[in-house]
C-alpha positions in Angstrom: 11.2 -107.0 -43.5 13.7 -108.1 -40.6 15.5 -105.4 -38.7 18.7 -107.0 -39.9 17.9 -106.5 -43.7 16.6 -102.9 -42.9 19.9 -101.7 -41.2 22.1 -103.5 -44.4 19.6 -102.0 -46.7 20.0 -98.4 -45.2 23.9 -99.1 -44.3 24.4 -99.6 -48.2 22.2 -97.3 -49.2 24.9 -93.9 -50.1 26.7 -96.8 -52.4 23.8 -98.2 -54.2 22.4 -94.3 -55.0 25.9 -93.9 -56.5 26.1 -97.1 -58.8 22.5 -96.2 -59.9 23.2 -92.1 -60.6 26.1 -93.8 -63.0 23.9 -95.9 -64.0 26.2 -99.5 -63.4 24.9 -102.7 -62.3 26.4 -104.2 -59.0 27.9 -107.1 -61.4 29.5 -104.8 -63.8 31.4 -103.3 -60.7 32.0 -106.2 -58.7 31.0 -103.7 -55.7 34.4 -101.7 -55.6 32.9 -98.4 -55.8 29.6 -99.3 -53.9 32.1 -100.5 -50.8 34.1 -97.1 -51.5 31.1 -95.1 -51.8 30.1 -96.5 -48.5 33.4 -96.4 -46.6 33.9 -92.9 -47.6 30.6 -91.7 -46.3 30.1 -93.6 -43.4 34.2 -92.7 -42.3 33.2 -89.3 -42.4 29.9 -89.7 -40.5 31.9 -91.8 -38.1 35.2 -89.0 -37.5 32.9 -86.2 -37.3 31.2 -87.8 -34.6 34.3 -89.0 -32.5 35.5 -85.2 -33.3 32.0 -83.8 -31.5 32.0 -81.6 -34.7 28.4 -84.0 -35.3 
């Protein structure tokens, strides 16, 4: 496995948990909540970081 595919696979990783805990198939969703998921969790990761709260 390339680097590449391991940081996209671990960069969409909080998403795809999500979509599988609800039990919905990337092409019922279209990936709307997987980007969400991810934008959500990674924004936080990212503020709390430039805060130095992280």
């Amino acid at each position: 496995m390339s680097l590449l595919h391991w940081l996209a696979t671990g960069f969409l990783l909080p998403g795809d948990l999500v979509i599988r805990k609800l039990d919905i198939s990337l092409e019922e969703d279209g990936g709307i909540l997987r980007s969400f998921v991810n934008m959500c969790f990674w924004g936080i990761i990212v503020g709390l970081f430039a805060l130095g709260v992280y």
